[in-house]
N, C-alpha and C positions, 0 to 999 in steps of 0.2 A: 449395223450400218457402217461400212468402210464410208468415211466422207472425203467430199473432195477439197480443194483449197477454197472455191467461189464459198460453200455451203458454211465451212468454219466461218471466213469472215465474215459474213451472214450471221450468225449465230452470237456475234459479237456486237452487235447492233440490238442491246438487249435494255438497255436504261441505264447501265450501271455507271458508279456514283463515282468520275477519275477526277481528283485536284491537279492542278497544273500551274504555275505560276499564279497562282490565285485564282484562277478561273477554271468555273468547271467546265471539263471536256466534254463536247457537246457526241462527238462521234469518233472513237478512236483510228478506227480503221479508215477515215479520213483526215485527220490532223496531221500536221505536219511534224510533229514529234512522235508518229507512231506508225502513221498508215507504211512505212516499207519494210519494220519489222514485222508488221503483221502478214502484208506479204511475203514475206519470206517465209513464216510459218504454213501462207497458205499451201508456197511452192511444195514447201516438205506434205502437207494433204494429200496433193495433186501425184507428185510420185510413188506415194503410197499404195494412190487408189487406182493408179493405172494398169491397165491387164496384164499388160506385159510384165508388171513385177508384182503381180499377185504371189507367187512364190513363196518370191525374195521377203516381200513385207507383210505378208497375211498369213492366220492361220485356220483350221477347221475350228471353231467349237464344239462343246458338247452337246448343242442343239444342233450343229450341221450348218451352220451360215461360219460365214468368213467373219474373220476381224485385225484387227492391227495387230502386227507380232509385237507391238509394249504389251500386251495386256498375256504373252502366253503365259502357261506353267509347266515349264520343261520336266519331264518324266525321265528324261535318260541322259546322258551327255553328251554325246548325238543332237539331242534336241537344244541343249543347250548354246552349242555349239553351234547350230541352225540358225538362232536367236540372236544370239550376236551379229555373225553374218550381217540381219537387217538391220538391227541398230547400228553398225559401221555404218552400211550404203545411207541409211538417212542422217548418219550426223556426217557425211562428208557434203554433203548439203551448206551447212553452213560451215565447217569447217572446225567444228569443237567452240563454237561462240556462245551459242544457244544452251547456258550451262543449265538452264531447268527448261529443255523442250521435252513434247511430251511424253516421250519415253521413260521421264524421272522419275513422276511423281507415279508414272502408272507402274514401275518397277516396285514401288516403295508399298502402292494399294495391292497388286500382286502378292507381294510378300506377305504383308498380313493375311491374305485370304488364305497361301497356302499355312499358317500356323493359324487356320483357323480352331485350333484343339485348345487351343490358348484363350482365346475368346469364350468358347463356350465352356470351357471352365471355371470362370471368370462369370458370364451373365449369358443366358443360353440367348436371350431377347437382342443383346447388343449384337452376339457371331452372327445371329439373323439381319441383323442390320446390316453388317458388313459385309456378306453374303452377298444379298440384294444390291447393294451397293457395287459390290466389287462384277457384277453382271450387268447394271445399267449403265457403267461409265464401258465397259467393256461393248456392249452392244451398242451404243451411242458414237461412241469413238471421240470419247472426252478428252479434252486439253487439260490435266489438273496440275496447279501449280501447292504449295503452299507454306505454311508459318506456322516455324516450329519453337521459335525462338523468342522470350520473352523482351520486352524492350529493354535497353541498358541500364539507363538511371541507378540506382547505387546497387553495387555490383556489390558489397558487403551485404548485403540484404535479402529475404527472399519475396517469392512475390506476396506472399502474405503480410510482411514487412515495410512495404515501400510507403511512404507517405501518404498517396492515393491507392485503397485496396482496389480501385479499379483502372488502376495504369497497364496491367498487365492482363488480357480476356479473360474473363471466367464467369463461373455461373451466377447471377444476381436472383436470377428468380426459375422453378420451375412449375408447369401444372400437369395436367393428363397430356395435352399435346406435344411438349417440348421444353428444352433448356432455353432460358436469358442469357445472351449471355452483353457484357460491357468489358471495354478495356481493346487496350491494343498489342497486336501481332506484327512480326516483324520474320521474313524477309520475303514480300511477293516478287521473288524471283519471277518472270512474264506472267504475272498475274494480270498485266493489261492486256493480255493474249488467249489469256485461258478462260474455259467456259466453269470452271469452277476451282474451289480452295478446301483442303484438309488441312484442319485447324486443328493443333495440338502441342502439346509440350516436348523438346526431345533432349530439354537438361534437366539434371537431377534436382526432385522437388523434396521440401522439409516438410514435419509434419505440420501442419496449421495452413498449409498450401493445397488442398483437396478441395476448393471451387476452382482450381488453376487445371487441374489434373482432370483434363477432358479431350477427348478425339471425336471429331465429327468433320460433314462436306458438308458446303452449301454452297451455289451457284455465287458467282461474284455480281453478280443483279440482285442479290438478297435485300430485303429492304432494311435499311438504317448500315450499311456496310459502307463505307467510304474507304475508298483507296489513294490515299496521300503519294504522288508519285514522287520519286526524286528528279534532280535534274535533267532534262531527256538529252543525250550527246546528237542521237540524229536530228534534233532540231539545231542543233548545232551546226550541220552537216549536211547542206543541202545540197550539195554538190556529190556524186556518186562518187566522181574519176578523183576529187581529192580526199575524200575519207569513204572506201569502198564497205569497210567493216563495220563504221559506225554507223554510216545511213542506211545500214541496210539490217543489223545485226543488231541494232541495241535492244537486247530481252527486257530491260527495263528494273526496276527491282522498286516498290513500294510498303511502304507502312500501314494496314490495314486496321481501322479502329472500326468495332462494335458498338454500335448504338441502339444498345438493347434488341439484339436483330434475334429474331424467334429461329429456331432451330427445332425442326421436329424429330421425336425418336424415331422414327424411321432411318434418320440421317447420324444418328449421336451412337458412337461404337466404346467410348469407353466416358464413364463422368463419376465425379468426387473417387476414383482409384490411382494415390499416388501410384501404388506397386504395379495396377496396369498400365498406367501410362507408359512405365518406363517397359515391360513385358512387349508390349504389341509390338516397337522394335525390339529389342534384344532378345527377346522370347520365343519371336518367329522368324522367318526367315529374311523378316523385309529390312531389315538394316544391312545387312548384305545383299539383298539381290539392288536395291538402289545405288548402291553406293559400288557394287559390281559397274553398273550402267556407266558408273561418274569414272572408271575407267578407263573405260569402252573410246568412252569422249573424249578422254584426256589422251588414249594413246594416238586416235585421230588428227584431232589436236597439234599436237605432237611433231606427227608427221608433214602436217600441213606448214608450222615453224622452222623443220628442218628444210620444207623444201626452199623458203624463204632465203634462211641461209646459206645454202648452196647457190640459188640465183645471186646471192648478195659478192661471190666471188666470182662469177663467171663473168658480171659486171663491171666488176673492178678489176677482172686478171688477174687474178690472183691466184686461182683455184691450186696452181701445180708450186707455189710455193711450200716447203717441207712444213712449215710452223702453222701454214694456214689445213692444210689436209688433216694433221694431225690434233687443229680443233673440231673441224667436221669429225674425224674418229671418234673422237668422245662427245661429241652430240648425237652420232648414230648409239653409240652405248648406251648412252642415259633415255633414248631414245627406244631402245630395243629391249632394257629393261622392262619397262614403262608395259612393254606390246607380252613380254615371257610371261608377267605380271598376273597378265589377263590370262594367260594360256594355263599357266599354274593353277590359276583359283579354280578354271573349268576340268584340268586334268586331276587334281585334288579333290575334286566336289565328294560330295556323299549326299543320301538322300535322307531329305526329310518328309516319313510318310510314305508319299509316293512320287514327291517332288526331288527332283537332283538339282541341289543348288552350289553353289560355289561355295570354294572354302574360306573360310572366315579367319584363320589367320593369315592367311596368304594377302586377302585382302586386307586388312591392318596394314599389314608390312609395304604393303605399296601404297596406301594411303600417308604411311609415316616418310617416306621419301620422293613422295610426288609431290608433296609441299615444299621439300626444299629443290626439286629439279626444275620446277619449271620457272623461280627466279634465276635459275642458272642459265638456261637454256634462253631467257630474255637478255641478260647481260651479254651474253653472249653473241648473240645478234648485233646488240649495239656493237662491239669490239670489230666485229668484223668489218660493221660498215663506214665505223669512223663518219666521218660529217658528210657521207652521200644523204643520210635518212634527212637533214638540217639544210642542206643548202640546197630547196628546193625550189620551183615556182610558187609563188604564194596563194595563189589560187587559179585554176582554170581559165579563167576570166584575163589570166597575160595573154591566153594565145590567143582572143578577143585583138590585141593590140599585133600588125605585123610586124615591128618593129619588136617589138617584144619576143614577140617567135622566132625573129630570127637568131635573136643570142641567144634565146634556150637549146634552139638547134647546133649552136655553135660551142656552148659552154657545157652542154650535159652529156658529154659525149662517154661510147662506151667502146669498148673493142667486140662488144658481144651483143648491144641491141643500139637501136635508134635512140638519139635521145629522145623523142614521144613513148619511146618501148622502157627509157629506162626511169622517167620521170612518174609513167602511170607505176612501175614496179616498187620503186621507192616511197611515193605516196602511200600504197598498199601498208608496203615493211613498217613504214611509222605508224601507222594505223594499228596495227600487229605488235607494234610495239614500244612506242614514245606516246602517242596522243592522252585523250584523257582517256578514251572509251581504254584504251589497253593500258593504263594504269589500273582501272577499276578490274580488269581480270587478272593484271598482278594479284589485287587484294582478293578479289574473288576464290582464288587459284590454290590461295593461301589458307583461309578459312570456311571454304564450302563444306569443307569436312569437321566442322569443329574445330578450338584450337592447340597449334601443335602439342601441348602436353593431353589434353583427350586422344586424340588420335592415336600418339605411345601407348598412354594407358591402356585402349583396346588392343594395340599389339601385346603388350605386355602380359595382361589377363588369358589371352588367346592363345598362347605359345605354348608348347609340349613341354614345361619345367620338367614335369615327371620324368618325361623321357629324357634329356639332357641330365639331369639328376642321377638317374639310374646307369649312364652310360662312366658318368665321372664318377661314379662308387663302383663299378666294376673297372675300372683303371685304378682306383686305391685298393680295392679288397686283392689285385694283384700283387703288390710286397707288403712286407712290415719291418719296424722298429727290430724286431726280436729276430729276423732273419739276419740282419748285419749284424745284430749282437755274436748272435752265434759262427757265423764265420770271422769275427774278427782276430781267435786265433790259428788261424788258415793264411789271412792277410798279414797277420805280423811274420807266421814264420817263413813265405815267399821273403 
């Protein structure tokens, strides 16, 4: 089933357990800290499921019904290449905000499915799990968000370690039907959106850590699941025209604690295997083809910042200044990097099986400099726009006052829009780039991918030593010690 936008937030309306300010949320997709981000997720449904871009966003399955291009498995490069395609058209939707919309996680369940040789070498009963699994979110046209990340608390320790062995989820009890599991996960990236969560580990566990070292989904309605949300920015943000990104775009990010919530083996794809836990990504292909996606997004993204800053000089007249063009040049660079990036990992691919996935050190390598580009590309923004993004109307509600509106009209002036043209622009820019909500995708931006020394590591691990190796011993097996020896007297007798 291709769903539409009404059906998902339908679908959302299921009992599940949201904290909020102390209270629990009674209906998310009507609260005022949620219902426009959900909408927005609906809109991304809606374009999906529309005829006209069935193409663009659907594909054949191996039963012959259609489904969302997150869930294909590209067979050639071509295909790959096709796939992208859709995920641009749906993340220009939101604009690169939506850093776990549904295309992420279902990249990431994808990828397991295609290393599924991994699994069934491993426990042939869990690859069947994951199997069935990776075809009912696929034929459902699931929202999956999840938590892979252990809670903080003493970072010297492991979770076997920590004062409470039940701070961090893992198994307490099992029987014939399922795992126990207790303890809490962290980071439900739009898990107030999503129709369900894959729970699992994706940092390195010690031994005595094997009830920690478990992969499974369960509906985020599961009973005893509580979803601790953080601060909501769009309740924050009840005005569109002055925070365009926050009220509409906050994916939300929450702490998910287990309270002994049943988990049946139908659902549980790896339990008590540190070395699978860490396998099912690194071993198949889903820690690249995910984090391919988190590309995808970012170069988006990207673009959508760069157009920010070009408007931010047309504004100000600035544009045909020599010192101001030649920071746009190197925002298009860093920017066009970010897009080769993508192009590279697909034109580099090889296949795994029968699946053509992206190459995996390609990706490192821009995951290792997309951390430091896009604090760049936010400083830079500010640079350009000095105190236009600051000395704003303070909220919508001046031009409630005529008197008000007349000196906004008078003081906001631009040589390139209205000041109503330049005041809703500038709103926007800060939103994108000073408020809180784009503070938090600084941080986001930063650590989505693990932190920066992980991310080297995997470039480092990844990279053709051999070949680099072997290129700089056939540049030394070119001369020797004993060649100058021997013509040294040639050189004395010149």
């Amino acid at each position: 089933m291709v769903k539409t936008g009404a059906q998902h937030i339908e679908s959302l309306k299921d009992g599940r357990e949201i904290y909020l300010d102390g209270r629990r949320v009674a209906d998310a997709t009507t609260d005022p800290a949620f219902r426009r981000a959900i909408a927005s997720v609906g809109q991304m449904f809606d374009f999906h499921s529309a005829p006209e871009n069935s193409a663009l966003m659907t594909f054949e399955t191996d039963t012959g019904t259609r489904a969302n291009r997150i869930w294909e498995l590209p067979e050639s490069y071509e295909a790959l290449k096709t796939r992208r395609k859709g995920l641009e058209a749906w993340t220009e939707l939101h604009a690169g905000f939506l850093g776990r919309a549904p295309d992420h996680v279902a990249s990431c369940i994808s990828g397991m499915y295609m290393g599924l040789d991994v699994f069934e070498a491993y426990d042939p009963a869990r690859a069947r799990a994951l199997a069935d699994y990776y075809r009912y979110a696929r034929d459902n046209d699931l929202y999956l968000t999840y938590v892979i990340i252990n809670p903080q608390a003493d970072r010297s320790k492991s979770a076997a370690g920590q004062a409470d062995p039940f701070l961090s989820a893992g198994i307490v009890d099992r029987d014939a039907e399922g795992l126990t599991i207790r303890g809490a996960k962290m980071l439900a990236t739009g898990g107030i959106m999503a129709n369900e969560v894959l729970v699992t580990c994706i940092q390195p566990l010690q031994k005595g850590d094997e009830p920690y070292a478990v992969s499974f989904a369960i509906p985020m309605n599961a009973k005893g699941l509580k979803i601790l949300s953080r601060k909501s920015y769009e309740a924050a943000a009840p005005s569109v025209f002055d925070n365009p990104l926050a009220s509409r775009f906050d994916e939300n990010d929450a702490v998910l604690y287990f309270d002994d919530v049943k988990v049946p083996w139908d659902r549980v794809f790896v339990a008590d295997s540190i070395e699978m836990t860490a396998k099912q990504f690194h071993g198949t292909p889903a820690h690249v083809y995910q984090n391919y996606q988190a590309q995808i997004r970012l170069s988006v993204k990207l673009k959508f910042l760069l157009g920010i800053a070009r408007r931010i000089t047309e504004i100000n007249g600035t544009t045909n200044f020599p010192q101001v063009r030649e920071t746009l040049g190197q925002l298009t660079a860093e920017a066009g990097m970010v897009d080769a990036f993508v192009a590279a990992m697909e034109a580099k691919g090889s296949h795994y099986g029968r699946y053509f996935v992206p190459d995996r050190h390609t990706l490192y390598a821009a995951q290792t400099l997309a951390q430091q580009v896009y604090g760049k590309v936010i400083t830079t923004l500010r640079e350009l726009a000095g105190g236009g993004m600051i000395m704003l109307p303070s909220s919508v509600q001046d031009y409630d006052n005529p008197e008000l509106a007349a000196l906004i009209a008078k003081t906001q002036q631009s040589p390139a829009a209205s000041a109503e043209e330049k005041v809703k622009f500038y709103k926007l820019a800060w939103d994108a780039v000073g408020s809180e909500f784009a503070s938090r995708h600084a941080q986001y931006e930063m650590f989505y991918a693990g932190a920066s020394f992980v991310v080297k590591g995997h470039s480092f691990r990844t990279y053709d030593w051999a070949g680099a190796g072997a290129l700089l011993d056939r540049m030394l097996a070119g001369y020797d010690l004993a060649d100058e020896v021997s013509a040294a007297p040639a050189r004395a007798a010149e």
